[in-house]
C-alpha positions in Angstrom: -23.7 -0.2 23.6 -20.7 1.6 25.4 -20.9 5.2 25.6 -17.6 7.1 25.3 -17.4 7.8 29.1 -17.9 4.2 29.8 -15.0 3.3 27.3 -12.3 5.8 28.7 -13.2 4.1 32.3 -12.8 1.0 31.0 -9.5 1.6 29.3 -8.0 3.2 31.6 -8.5 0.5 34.2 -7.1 -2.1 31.3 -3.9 -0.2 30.8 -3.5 0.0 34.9 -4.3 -3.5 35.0 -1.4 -4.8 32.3 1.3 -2.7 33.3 1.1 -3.9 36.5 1.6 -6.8 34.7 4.0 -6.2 32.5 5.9 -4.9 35.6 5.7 -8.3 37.2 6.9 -10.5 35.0 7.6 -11.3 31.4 4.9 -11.8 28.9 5.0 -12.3 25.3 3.2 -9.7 22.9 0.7 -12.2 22.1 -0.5 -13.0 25.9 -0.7 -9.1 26.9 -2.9 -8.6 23.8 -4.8 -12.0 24.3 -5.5 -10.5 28.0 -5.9 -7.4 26.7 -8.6 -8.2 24.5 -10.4 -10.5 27.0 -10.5 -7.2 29.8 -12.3 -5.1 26.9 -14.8 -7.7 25.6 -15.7 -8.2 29.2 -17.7 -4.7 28.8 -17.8 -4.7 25.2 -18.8 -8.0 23.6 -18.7 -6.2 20.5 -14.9 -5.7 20.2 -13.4 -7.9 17.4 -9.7 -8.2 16.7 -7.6 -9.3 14.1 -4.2 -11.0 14.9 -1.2 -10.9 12.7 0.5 -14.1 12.8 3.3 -13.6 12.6 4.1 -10.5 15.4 1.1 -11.4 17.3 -0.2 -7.9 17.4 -3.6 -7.0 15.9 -4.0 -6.2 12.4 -7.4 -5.0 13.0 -9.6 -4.1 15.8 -13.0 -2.9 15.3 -15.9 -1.8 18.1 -13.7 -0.2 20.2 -16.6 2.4 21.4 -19.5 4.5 20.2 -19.7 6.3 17.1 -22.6 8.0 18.1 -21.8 11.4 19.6 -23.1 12.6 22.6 -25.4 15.8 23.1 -22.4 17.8 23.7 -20.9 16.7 21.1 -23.6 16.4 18.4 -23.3 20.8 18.5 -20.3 21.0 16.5 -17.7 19.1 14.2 -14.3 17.8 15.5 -11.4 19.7 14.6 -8.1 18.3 13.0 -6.3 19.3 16.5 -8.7 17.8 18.6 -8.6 14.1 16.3 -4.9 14.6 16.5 -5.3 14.8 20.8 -7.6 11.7 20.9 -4.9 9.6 18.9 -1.9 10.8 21.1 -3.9 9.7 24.2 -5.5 6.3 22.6 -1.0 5.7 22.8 0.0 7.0 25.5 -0.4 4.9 28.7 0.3 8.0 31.2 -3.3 9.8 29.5 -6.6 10.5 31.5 -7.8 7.8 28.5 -5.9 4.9 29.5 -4.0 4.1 26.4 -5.1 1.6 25.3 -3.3 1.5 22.5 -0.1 1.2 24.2 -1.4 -2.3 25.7 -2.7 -3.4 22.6 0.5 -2.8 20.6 3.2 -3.9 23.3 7.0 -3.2 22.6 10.4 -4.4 23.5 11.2 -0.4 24.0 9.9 1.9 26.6 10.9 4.1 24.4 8.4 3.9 21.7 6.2 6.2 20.6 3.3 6.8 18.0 3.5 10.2 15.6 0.6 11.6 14.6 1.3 12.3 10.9 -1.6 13.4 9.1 -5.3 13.7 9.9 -8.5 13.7 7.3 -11.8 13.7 7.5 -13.6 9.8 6.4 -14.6 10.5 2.5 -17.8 8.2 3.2 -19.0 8.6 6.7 -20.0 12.4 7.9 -18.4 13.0 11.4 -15.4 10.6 11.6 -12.1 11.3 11.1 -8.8 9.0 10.1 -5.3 9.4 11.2 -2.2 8.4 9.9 0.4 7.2 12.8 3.8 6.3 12.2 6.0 4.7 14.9 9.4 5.8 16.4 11.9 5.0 18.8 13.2 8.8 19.9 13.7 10.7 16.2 13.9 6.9 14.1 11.2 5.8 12.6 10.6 2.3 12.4 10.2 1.5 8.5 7.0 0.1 7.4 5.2 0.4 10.9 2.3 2.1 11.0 -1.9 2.7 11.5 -4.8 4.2 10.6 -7.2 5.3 13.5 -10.4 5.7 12.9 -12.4 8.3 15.5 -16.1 8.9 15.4 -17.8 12.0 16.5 -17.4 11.3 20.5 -14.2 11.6 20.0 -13.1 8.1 20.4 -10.9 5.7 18.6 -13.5 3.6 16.6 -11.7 1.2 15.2 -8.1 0.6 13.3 -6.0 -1.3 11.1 -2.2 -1.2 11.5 0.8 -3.1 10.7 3.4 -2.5 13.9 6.7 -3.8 15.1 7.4 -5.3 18.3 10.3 -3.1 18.4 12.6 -5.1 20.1 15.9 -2.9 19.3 17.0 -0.5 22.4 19.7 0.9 21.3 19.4 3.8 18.1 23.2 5.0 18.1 24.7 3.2 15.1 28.4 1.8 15.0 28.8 2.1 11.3 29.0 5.3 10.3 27.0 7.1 7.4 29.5 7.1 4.5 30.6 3.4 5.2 26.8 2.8 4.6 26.3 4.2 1.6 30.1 2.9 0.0 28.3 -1.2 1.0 25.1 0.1 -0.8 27.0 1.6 -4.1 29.3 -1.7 -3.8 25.9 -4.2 -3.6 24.5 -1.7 -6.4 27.3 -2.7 -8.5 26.7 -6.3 -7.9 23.0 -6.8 -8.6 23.0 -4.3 -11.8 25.1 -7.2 -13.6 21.8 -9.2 -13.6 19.5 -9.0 -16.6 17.3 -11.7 -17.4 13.8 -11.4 -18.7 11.1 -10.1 -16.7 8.1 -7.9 -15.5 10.2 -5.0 -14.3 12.1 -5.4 -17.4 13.7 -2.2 -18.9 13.1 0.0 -16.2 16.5 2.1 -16.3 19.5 1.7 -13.8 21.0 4.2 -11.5 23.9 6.0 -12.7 26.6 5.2 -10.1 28.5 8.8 -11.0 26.1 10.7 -10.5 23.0 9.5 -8.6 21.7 11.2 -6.0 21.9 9.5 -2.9 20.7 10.3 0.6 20.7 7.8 3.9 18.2 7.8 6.8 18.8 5.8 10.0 15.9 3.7 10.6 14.5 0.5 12.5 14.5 -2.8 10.3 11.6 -5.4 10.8 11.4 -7.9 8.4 8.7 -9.7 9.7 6.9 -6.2 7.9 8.4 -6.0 4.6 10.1 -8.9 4.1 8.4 -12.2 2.1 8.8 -15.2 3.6 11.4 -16.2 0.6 13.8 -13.9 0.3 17.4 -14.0 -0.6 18.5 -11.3 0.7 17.3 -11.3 4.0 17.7 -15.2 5.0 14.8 -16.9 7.0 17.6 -17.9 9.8 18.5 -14.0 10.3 15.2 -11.7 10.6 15.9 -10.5 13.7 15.1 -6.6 14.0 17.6 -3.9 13.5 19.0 -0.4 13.2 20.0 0.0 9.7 20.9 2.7 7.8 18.1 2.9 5.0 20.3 4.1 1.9 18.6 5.4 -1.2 20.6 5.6 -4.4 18.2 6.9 -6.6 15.2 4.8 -7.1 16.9 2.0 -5.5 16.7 1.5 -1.7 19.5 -0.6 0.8 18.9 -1.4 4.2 22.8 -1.8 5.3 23.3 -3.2 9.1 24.2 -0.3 11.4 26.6 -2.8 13.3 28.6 -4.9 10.4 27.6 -3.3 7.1 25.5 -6.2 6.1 23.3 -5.9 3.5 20.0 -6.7 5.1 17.2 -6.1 2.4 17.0 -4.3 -1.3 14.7 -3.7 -3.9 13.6 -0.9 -6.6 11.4 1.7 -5.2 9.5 2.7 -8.7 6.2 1.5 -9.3 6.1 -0.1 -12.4 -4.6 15.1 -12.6 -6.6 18.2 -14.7 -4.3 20.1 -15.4 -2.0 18.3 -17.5 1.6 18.8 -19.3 3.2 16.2 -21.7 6.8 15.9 -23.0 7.4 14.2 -26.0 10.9 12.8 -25.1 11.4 11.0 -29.3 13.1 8.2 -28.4 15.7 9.8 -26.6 16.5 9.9 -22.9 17.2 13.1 -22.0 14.6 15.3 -20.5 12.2 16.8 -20.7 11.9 17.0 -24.1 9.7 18.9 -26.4 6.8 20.2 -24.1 3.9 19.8 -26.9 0.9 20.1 -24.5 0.8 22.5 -21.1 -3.0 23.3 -20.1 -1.1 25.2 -17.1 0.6 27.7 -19.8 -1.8 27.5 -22.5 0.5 25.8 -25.0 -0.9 23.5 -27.5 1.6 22.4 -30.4 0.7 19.8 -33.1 1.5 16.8 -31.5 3.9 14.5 -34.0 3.2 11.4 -32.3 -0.2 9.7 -31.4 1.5 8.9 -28.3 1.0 12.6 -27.0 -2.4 13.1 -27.9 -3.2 9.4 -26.4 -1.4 10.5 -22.7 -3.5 13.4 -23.1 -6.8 11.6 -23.6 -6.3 9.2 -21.3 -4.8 11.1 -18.0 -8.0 12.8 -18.9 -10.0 10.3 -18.3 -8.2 8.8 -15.1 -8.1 12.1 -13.6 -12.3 12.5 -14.5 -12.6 8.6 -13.1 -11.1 9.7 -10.0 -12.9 12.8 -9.6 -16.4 11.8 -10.2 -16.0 8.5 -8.4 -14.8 9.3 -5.4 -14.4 13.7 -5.8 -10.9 13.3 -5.5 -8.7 15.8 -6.9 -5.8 14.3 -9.0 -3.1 11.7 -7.7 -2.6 13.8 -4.3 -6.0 15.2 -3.7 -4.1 17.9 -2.3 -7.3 20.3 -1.7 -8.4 18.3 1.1 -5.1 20.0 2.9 -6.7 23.7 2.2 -4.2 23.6 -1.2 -5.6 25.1 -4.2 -6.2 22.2 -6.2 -4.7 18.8 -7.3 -1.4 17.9 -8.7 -0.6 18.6 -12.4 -0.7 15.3 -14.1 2.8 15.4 -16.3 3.6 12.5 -18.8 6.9 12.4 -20.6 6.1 9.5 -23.8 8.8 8.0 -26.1 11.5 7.3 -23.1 14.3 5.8 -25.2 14.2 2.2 -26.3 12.0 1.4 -22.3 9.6 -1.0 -22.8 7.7 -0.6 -19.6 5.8 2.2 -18.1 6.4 3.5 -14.7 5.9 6.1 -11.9 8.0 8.6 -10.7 8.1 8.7 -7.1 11.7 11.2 -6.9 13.7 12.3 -9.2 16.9 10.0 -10.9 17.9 8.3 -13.6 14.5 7.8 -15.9 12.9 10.0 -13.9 12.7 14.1 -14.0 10.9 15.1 -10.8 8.4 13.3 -8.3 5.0 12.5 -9.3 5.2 11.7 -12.8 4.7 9.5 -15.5 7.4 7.7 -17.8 6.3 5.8 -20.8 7.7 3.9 -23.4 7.0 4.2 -26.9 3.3 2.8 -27.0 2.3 2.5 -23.5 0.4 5.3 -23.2 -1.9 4.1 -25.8 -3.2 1.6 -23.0 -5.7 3.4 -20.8 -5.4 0.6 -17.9 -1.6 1.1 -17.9 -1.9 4.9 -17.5 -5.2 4.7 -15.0 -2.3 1.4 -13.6 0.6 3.8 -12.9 -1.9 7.3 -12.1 -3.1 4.8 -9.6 0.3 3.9 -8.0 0.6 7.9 -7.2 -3.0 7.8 -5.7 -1.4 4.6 -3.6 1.6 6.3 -3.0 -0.3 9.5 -1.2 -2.8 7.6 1.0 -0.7 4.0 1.5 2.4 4.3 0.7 2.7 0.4 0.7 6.2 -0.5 0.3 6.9 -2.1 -2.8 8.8 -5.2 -1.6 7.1 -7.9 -0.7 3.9 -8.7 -0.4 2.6 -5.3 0.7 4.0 -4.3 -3.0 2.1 -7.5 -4.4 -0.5 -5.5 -2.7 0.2 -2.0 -4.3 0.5 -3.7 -7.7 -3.2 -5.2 -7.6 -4.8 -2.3 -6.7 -3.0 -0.1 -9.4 -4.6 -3.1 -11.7 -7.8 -2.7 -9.9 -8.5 0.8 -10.9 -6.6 0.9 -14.5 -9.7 -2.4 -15.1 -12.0 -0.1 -13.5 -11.2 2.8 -15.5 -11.2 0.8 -18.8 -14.6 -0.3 -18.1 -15.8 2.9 -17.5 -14.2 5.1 -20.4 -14.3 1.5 -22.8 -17.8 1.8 -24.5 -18.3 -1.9 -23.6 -15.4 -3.4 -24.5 -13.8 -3.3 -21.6 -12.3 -6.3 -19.9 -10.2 -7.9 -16.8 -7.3 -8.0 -18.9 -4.1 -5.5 -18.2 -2.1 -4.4 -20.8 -3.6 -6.3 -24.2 -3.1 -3.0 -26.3 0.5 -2.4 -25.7 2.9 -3.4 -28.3 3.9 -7.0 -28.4 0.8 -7.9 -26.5 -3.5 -8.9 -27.8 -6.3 -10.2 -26.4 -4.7 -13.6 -26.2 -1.6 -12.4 -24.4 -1.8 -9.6 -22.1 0.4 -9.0 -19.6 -2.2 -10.1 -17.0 -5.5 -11.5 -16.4 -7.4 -10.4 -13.6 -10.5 -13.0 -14.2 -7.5 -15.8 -14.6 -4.6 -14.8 -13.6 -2.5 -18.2 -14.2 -3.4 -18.1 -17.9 -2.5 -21.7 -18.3 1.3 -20.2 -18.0 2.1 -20.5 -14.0 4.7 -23.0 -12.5 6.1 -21.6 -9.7 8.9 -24.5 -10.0 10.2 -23.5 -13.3 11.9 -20.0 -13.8 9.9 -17.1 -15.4 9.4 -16.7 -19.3 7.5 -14.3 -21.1 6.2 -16.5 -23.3 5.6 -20.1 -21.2 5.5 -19.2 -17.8 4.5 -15.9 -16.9 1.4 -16.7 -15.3 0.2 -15.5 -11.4 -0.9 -17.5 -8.6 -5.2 -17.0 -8.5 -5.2 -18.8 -4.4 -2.7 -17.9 -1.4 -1.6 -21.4 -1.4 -0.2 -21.0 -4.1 1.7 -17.3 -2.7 5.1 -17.1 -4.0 9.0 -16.6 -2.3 11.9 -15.9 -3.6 13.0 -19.5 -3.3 10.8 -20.5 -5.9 12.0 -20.6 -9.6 9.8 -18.6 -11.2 10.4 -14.8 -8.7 14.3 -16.2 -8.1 14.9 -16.3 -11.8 14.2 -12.5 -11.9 16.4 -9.4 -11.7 16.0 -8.2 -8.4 13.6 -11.4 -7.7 10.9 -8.9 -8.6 10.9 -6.9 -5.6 9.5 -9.9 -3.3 7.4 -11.1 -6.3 5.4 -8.3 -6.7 4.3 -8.7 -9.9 3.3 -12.3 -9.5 1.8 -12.5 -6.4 -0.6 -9.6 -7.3 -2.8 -12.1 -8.9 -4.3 -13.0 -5.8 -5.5 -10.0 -5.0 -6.9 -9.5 -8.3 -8.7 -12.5 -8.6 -10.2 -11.3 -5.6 -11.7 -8.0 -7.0 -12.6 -10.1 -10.0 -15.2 -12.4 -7.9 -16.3 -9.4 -5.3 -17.1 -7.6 -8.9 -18.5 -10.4 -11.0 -18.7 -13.2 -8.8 -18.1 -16.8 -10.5 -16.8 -20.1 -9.0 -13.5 -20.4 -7.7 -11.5 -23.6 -6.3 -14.7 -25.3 -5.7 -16.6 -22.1 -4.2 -19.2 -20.2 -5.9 -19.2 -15.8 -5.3 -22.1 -13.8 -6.2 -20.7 -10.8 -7.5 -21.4 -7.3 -6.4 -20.8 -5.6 -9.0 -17.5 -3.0 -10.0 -18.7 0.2 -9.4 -19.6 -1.5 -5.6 -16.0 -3.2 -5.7 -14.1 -0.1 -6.8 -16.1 1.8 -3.6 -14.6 -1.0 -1.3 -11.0 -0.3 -2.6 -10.7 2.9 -2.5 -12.0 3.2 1.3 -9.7 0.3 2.5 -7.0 2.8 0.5 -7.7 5.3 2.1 -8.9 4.2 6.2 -8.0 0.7 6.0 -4.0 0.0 4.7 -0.7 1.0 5.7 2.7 1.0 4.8 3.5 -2.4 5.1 0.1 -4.4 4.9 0.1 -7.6 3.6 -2.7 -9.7 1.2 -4.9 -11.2 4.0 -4.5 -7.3 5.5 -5.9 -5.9 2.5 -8.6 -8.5 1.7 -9.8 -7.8 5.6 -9.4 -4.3 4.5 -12.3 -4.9 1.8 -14.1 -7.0 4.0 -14.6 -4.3 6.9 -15.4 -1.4 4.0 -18.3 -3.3 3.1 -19.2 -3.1 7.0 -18.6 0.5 7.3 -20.8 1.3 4.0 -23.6 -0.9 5.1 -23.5 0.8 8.9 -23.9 4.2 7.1 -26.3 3.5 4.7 -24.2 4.7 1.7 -23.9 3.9 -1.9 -26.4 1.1 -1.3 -24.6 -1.4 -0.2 -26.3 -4.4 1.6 -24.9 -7.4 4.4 -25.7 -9.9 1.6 -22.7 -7.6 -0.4 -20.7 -8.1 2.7 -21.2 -12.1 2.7 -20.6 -12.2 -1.0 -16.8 -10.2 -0.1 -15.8 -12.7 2.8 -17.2 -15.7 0.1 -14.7 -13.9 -2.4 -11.9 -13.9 0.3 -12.1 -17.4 1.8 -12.7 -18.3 -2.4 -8.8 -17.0 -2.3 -7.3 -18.3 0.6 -7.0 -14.6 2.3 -9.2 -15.3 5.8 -7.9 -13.6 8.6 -4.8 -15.0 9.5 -3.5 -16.3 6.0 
């Protein structure tokens, strides 16, 4: 085992080693990580890496060095400052460290840089710390790329999962300006809100052109991040990276070409805590309606719709879920940043004629304010839809996948994942793997998903989507859906990247890691949920980021079971840990899918 002086020495002669290399002559990022991660294992054989496939950077690397402190630093606890230090120099190549970092993630810009963003102690493991990094060219961020770093208690980089850009783009001084951004985006707005047909995300109400508030943000553009393989709107022959101006109109976001004005990329950025507050809005759509229930206030009137009471109840219970699973503190868990407690939970029921539920992420049109909740009339009856869209604001505040794609396949499935947990908890036994089955329209025999089979007999990814025939989900990763294919293409805004479709990979996944079964000719021995629900909240929380993809997130449950049995916690065994890579390769989410 490698002691943390050993490691520095070792990285630091690494990073020496490939610039000189890099200096020399041209290499591919894939050959100075494949020699980067040869010089390592040379002194630590128990380094293991993930690659991503497609930018041939690692998506995971694990036994980087020690955990264990050393006497000096067994006397005390690391400080948020001093995490935030060891980060900065794990990146930076011109550090007493070595940076390692900056080797194992190579760019096409010397003028790249890692952020710090946000730093928090590991809610399983006493001693380590996880940070939240964010890349940037100068002051632009580069959308979607980003890592969590993992350092134990001799203040070292343990291990980390990210999801980074090559950064090939140089130049970050756009030749469109601002407002000739946003007039393309308003003009493409116009274009796709003339598409209606039937589908998940339908219902979910449209920006007001007049008077939506818009803002723009220069940024870096990689679709090999955010982008599915499929999509329409970014064609497979153009993905090259570029400076874009990201343009929100309210809940909608445009990435518009910083050189022609090109529409590169779109899609709706609105996923479909104790104290509590909810609005009865009556079928109207102008809020915030009648406030019937404020526990902040004290006011308490006779609710004159089972739909309040039912919010009520049931943020109750995702909020005590929440709290006694994993003693976090509403959708933000903002006491773990010294704040005085957790966010109010707010729901506003009866939104007009909506047929849909949804989370608020910032305020627009169907939307009041940030972090709430937005039901139509019967949907908060459904416990897993309001534990479903309670967990997109927990996703929202430790992930922030991007929902587009498959990281918002991604962030779909694990909002499922805890609004099944939830209902299993709170249900009395009869909870179930099904999502949805008590709204209105929908029963036991068709809810709007099935987590324990999530083609239903309805899934032809040749034939366009219909709610009543073909709404099914793919259940394998060879079976992933684009945006060419009939059944996403046929939908308004092709669902985001299929979001809502290709979900059912993921949660046929936590279906066998949770009950286990026989899948495509393998057989799972399940774990059990409360074990399953462990798993996905630590790969939440240490092991995704903004733009990981499916494989990334199954790896993510994968290496949680590691971490859990390493620390002795919760009980969890290496047979559990065999049973969640059988569960995995039962889905077609290996490494490298």
């Amino acid at each position: 085992m490698l002691r943390s002086r050993d490691v520095s020495i070792c990285l630091c002669v690494l990073a020496l080693a490939c610039s000189a290399s890099l200096g020399a002559g041209a290499q591919s990022p894939r050959e100075t990580v494949t020699r980067a991660i040869e010089e390592v294992k040379r002194t630590n054989p128990r380094l293991t890496v993930t690659i991503d496939p497609v930018s041939g950077l690692p998506r995971s690397i694990r036994g980087l060095g020690s955990g264990l402190p050393d006497v000096a630093a067994a006397r005390r606890e690391l400080t948020a400052d001093e995490v935030r230090r060891v980060v900065r120099d794990f990146f930076d190549r011109r550090s007493a460290a070595g940076g390692l970092g900056a080797t194992l993630f190579p760019a096409g810009n010397n003028d790249v840089r890692q952020e710090v963003m946000r730093v928090r102690k590991d809610p399983d493991i006493p001693g380590q710390w996880v940070a939240l990094v964010e890349q940037r060219v100068g002051n632009v961020r580069v959308f979607g790329s980003s890592a969590k770093v993992v350092v134990g208690p001799a203040a070292t980089v343990v291990d980390l999962t990210a999801s980074m850009s090559t950064v090939e783009v140089t130049s970050v001084t756009p030749s469109v300006s601002q407002g000739d951004a946003v007039e393309a985006a308003r003009q493409k707005l116009q274009q796709v809100m003339q598409q209606s047909p039937e589908g998940p995300g339908r219902g979910l109400p449209w920006p007001r052109l007049g008077d939506a508030a818009t803002s723009s943000e220069l940024v870096i553009f990689d679709p090999a991040l955010t982008v599915s393989p499929g999509s329409t709107a970014a064609p497979a022959s153009d993905r090259k990276q570029r400076l874009v101006w990201m343009v929100m109109i309210d809940v909608m976001r445009f990435f518009v070409d910083a050189q022609d004005k090109s529409i590169l990329h779109y899609y709706r950025d609105q996923p479909s805590a104790r104290v509590r507050k909810v609005f009865d809005l009556k079928g109207l759509t102008t809020f915030p309606g009648e406030s019937v229930i404020d526990e902040a206030a004290g006011v308490s009137a006779p609710p004159q719709h089972a739909d309040v009471g039912l919010a009520f109840d049931n943020t109750g219970k995702v909020y005590d879920y929440f709290k006694k699973t994993f003693d976090r503190d509403s959708f933000d868990d903002s006491d773990r940043s010294n704040s005085p407690g957790g966010g109010i939970i707010e729901s506003f029921v009866r939104y007009g004629a909506l047929s849909n539920a949804y989370w608020c992420l910032q305020p627009g049109n169907g939307c009041p304010k940030a972090n709430v909740m937005v039901y139509g009339i019967g949907y908060a009856a459904a416990l897993d839809i309001v534990g479903h869209e309670f967990g997109h604001g927990v996703i929202a505040h430790e992930a922030n996948l991007v929902y587009s794609g498959e990281p918002g396949a991604v962030n779909e499935a694990i909002a499922d994942i805890f609004g099944a947990l939830i209902e299993h908890v709170f249900a009395n036994g009869s909870g179930n793997w099904l999502i949805g089955e008590r709204l209105p329209q929908r029963s036991i025999e068709r809810p709007a998903r099935d987590m324990s089979n999530p083609t239903m007999g309805r899934f032809n990814r040749a034939q366009g989507y219909n709610g009543t025939t073909n709404d099914g989900q793919p259940d394998h990763y060879a079976d992933v859906v684009s945006e060419r294919d009939a059944i996403c293409n046929s939908l308004v805004l092709f669902d985001n990247g299929c979001v809502h479709i290709n979900s059912g990979i993921l949660n046929k996944l936590a279906h066998l890691i949770a009950e286990g079964g026989r899948h495509r000719g393998a057989t799972v021995d399940g774990i059990g949920r409360e074990k399953l629900a462990r798993l996905v909240y630590r790969a939440l929380t240490l092991k995704l980021n903004q733009s990981s993809n499916l494989a990334a997130a199954a790896n993510g449950f994968a290496e949680s079971c590691d971490d859990l049995v390493s620390a002795d916690v919760a009980g969890f065994r290496r047979s559990d840990c065999a049973a969640v890579r059988a569960a995995v390769n039962a889905v077609g989410l290996a490494a490298g899918s």
